[in-house]
C-alpha positions in Angstrom: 105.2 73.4 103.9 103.2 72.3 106.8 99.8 70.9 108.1 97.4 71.7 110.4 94.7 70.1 112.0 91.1 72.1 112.9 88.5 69.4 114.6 85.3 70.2 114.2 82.9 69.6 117.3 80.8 71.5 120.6 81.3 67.9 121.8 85.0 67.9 121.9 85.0 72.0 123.5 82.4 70.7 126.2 85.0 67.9 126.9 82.5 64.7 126.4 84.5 63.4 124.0 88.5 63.0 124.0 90.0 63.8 121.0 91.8 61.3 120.0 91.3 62.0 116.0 93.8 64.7 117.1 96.5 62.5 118.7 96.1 60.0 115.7 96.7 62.5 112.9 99.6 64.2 114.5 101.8 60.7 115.2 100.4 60.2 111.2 102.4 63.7 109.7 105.1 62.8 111.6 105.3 59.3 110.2 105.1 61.0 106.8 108.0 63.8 107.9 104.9 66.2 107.7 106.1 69.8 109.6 102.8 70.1 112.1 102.5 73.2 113.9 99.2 74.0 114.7 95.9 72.4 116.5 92.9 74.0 116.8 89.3 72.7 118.3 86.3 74.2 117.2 82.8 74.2 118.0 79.7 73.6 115.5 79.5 77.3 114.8 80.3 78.6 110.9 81.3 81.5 111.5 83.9 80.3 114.3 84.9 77.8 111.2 85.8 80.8 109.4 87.6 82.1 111.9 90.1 79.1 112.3 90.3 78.9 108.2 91.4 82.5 107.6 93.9 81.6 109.8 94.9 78.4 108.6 95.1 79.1 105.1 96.8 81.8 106.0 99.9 79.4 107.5 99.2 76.3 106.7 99.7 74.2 102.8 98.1 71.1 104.2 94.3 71.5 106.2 92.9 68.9 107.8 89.6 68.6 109.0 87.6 65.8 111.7 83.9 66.5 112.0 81.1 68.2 111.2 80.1 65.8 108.0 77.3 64.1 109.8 73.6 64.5 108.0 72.2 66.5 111.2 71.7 70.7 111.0 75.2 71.3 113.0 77.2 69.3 110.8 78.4 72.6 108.8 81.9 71.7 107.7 81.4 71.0 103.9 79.1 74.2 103.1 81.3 76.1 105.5 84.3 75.5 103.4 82.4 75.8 100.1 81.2 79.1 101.8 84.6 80.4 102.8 85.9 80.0 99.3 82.9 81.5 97.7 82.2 78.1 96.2 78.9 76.6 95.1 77.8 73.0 96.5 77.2 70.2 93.8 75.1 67.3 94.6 76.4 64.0 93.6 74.4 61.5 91.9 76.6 58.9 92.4 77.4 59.5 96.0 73.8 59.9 96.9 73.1 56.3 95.3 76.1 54.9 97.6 74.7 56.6 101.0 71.3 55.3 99.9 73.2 51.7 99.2 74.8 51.6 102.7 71.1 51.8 104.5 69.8 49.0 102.1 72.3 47.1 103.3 71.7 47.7 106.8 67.8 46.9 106.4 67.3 51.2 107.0 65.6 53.8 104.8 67.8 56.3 103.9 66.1 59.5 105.1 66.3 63.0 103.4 68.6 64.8 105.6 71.4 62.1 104.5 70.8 63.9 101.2 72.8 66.6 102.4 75.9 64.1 102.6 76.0 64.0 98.8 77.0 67.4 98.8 81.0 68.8 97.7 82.2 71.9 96.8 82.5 72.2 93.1 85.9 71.2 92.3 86.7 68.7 94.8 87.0 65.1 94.4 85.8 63.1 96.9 87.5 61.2 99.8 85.3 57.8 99.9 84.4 56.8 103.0 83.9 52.7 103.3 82.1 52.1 106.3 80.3 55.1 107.2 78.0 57.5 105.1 79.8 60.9 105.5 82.0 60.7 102.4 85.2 63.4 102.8 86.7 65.8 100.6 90.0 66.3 99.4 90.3 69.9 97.5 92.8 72.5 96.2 90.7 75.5 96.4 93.7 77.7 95.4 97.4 76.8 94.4 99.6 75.5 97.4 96.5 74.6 99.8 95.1 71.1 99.9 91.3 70.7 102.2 91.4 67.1 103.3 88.3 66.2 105.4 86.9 62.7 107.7 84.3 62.2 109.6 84.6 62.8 113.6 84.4 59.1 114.0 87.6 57.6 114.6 87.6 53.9 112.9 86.1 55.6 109.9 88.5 58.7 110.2 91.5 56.2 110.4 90.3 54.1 107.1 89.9 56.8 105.0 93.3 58.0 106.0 94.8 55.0 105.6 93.1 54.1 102.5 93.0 57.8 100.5 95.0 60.5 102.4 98.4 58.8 102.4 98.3 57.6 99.0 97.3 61.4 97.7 99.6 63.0 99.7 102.9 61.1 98.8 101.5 61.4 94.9 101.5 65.5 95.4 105.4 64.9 97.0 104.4 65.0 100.4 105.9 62.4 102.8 109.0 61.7 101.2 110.8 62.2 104.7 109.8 60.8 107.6 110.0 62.3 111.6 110.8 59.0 114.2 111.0 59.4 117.8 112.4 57.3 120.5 111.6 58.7 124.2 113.7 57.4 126.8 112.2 57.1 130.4 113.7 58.1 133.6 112.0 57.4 137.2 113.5 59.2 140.7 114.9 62.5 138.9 112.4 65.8 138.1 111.9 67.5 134.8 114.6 70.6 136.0 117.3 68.5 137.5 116.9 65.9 134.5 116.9 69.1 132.2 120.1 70.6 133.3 121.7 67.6 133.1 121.4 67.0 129.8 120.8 70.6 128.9 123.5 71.4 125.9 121.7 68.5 123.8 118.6 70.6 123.4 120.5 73.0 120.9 120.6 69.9 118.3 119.4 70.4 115.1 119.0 66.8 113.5 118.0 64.6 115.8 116.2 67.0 118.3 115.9 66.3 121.6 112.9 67.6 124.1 112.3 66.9 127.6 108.7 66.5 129.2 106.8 65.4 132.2 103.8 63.3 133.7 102.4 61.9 136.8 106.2 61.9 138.5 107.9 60.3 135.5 110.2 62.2 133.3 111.0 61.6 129.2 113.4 62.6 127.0 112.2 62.7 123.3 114.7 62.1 120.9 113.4 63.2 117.1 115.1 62.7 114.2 114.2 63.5 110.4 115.8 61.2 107.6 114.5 59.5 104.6 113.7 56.2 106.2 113.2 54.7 110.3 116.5 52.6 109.5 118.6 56.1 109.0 116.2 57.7 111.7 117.3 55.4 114.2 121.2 55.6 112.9 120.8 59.0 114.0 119.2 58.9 117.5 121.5 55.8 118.5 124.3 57.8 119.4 122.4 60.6 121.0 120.2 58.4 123.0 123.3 56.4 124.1 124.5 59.5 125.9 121.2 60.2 127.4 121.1 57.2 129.1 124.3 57.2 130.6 123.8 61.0 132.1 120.6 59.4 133.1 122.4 56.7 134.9 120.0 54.5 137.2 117.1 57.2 136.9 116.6 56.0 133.3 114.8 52.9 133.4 113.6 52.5 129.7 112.3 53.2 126.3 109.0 54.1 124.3 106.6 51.5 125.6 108.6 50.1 128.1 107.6 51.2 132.0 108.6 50.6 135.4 106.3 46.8 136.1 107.5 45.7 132.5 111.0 46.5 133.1 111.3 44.6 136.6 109.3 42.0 134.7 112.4 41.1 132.3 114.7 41.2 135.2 112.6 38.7 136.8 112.0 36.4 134.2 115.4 36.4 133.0 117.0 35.4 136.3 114.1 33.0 137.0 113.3 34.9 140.1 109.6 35.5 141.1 107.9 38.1 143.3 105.0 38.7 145.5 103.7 42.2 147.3 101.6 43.1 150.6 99.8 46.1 150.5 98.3 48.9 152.3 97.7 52.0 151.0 97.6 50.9 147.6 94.4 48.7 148.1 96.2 46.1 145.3 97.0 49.0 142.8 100.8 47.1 142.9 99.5 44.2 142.1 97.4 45.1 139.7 100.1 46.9 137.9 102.3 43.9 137.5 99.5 41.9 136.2 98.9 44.3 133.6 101.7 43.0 132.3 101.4 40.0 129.5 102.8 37.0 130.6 103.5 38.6 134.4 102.1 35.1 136.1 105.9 33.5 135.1 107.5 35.8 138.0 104.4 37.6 140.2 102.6 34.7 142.1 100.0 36.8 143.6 100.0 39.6 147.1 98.2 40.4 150.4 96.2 43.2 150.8 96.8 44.2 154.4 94.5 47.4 154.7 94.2 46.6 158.5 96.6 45.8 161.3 94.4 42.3 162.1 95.8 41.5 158.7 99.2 42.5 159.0 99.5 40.7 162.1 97.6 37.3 161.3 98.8 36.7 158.2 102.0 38.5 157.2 103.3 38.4 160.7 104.2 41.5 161.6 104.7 42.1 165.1 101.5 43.7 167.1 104.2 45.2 169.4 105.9 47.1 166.5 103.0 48.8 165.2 101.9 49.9 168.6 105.4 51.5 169.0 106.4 52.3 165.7 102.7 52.9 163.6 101.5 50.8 161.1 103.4 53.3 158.6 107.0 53.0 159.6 109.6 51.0 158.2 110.2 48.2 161.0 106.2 47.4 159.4 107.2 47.6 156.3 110.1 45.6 156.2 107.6 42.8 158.1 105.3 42.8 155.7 107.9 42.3 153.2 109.6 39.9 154.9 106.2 37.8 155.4 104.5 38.0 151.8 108.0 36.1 151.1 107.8 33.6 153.7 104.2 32.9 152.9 104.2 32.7 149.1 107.7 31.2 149.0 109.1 33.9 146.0 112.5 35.2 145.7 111.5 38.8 146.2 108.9 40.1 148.6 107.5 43.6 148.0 105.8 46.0 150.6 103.5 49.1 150.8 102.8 51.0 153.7 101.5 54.6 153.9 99.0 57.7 154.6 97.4 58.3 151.0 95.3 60.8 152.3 93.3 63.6 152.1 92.7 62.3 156.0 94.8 60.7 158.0 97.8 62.3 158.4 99.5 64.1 161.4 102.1 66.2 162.3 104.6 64.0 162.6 103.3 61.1 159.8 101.9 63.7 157.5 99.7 62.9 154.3 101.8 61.3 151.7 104.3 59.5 153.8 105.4 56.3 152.7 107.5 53.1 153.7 108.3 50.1 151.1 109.9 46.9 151.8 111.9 44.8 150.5 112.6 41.1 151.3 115.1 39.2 149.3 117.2 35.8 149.1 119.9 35.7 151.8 117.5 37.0 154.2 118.4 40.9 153.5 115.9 43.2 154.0 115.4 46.7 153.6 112.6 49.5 154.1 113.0 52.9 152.3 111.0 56.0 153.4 109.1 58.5 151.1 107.7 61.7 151.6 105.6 62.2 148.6 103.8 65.7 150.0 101.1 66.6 151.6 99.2 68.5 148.3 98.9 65.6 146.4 95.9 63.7 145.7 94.9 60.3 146.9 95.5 58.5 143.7 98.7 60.7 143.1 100.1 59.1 146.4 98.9 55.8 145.8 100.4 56.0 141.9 103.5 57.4 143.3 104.0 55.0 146.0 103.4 51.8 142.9 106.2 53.5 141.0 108.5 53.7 143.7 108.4 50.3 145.0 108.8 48.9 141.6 112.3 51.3 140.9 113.4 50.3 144.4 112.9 46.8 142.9 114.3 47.3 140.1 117.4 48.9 141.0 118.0 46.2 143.2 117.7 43.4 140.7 120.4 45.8 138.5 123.3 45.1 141.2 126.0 43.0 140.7 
């Protein structure tokens, strides 16, 4: 028994619109412990529609369909389906009076190619659809399938869901198991050597456990099926335990938690506060931080020091040193560090220095070299060097460079 979802849209092929629908109704089946093994994105083509559904129904108990229920000539879905099951279309009185309602209401005239809207397959019952006009369809066209169709639009999509599809799949026995997922997060290790490490656990049955990867951060998905999220999580607590403490201090937190939020507890809960010059990152550190809810308790603000004048007149950094040493070394770094401290009086002072590229660079301070300082109570200070690579884009170096400074942060506020 499984479920599979088929959006229907050119729009979504051409790449104008993300598909979210997608994302939406997958975490949805596995809230409802829903086996989901197939996704498939088709254009506004019927035939192309047949395609997918001879394959589908083929595989698949559970269809469900975003898309294609609009009133315009390429909204096919509904007489595609009745088509491929050699099923008539009915009109529906009382659906037509509801469409023609929903204009009223709006001060519109309904016009006559909304009359298609009223249209189902004989047979199926409909899927009522409360704020738009494309009404869905939910349909047994043969024993063990089930047709379940939305709209492409996602508020309306996520009502009727919400509203009909959960309620009808429990009552057919559907969803009496749910799937809950914790990922942990690790920053500093890669997908391989974080893989091998922990490599005997991916051979679990119940709760599974699946490694993946993204813009230099690395997660471990732990999955587990039970009858409710309290047994789920009974189950992963052990296994998750473990992870971490392979991980060691590469693992950093879980689900929503990431690298600014996490430094932002350790902040607030030793009633420490921070501020950050940069260079490279044009204020993208900054800006990370104050993404973060409630950040202005522990981040008092940052310099931008794009150019040396800057570095020098207001952070303090000696002219002499970056005439030696390059405005991207670490004796600059550690200044600038040292003098976003000073001049905003925090506990913790936070520095970026780098070539982001594509330009730039040279053969001894290639592209994607980085320094980051760090200024702390005691006078202790500290400047790390990175060499992020020379293929990487601009805003990968830049992203990169963020990341790091706030795990070289947060390690640091981790030690005894």
């Amino acid at each position: 028994m499984s479920a599979e979802i088929i959006c229907v849209g050119t729009e979504l092929l051409l790449g104008e619109i993300l598909n979210s629908n997608a994302q939406f109704l997958a975490q949805e089946l596995a809230t409802l412990g829903i086996p989901h093994y197939y996704q498939t994105v088709v254009g506004d083509n019927p035939e192309r529609l047949k395609q997918v559904l001879k394959i589908a129904s083929d595989r698949s108990r559970i269809l469900i369909l975003t898309g294609g229920l609009g009133p315009t000539p390429d909204d096919l879905t509904t007489e595609t389906i009745a088509d491929f099951f050699d099923t008539s279309l009915v009109e529906r009185a009382d659906l037509l009076e509801e469409i023609a309602q929903k204009f009223a209401s709006r001060g519109r005239k309904m016009t006559p190619n909304n009359r298609k809207q009223a249209l189902i397959p004989q047979g199926a019952e409909v899927l009522p659809n409360p704020t738009g006009t494309a009404p869905g369809i939910i349909w047994q066209p043969r024993p063990n399938l089930a047709i379940l169709t939305f709209p492409g639009v996602p508020l309306e999509m996520k009502r009727m869901w919400e509203d009909t599809a959960i309620p009808f799949l429990k009552a057919q026995g559907w969803g009496q198991e749910i799937i809950y997922s914790q990922v942990l997060r690790f920053w500093g290790i890669g997908e391989s050597a974080l893989a091998e490490k922990v490599s005997s656990y991916f051979n679990l049955s119940n709760p599974t456990v699946a490694p993946y990867a993204g813009q230099g951060e690395v997660r471990l998905r732990v999955s587990a099926k039970a009858s409710s999220e309290a047994v789920a999580r009974e189950l992963i607590e052990p296994v998750a335990k473990q992870l971490q403490e392979i991980g060691g201090l590469y693992y950093f937190g879980s689900d929503t938690d990431t690298l600014a939020s996490v430094v932002g507890q350790l902040l607030r809960g030793s009633g420490e506060t921070l501020s950050v010059a940069e260079s490279c990152t044009g204020g993208g550190l900054g800006q990370t931080l104050t993404e973060i809810s409630g950040s202005s308790d522990y981040f008092l603000g940052g310099v931008i020091s794009y150019d040396n004048a800057v570095k020098t007149s207001v952070l303090g950094v000696n002219p002499q040193d970056i005439g030696s040493d390059g405005a991207v070394s670490e004796s600059v770094a550690k200044q600038m560090a040292t003098g976003v401290r000073s001049l905003l009086q925090t506990t913790w002072g936070l520095s970026i220095t780098g070539i982001a590229g594509p330009s730039g660079g040279t053969e001894t301070k290639p592209v994607g070299l980085v320094y980051i300082g760090l200024a702390g109570p005691g006078d202790e200070v500290e400047g790390v060097r990175y060499q992020l690579g020379e293929n990487r884009s601009r805003s990968s170096i830049r992203h990169a460079s963020t990341c790091n400074a706030l795990d070289l942060l947060r390690r640091r506020l981790l030690r005894p």
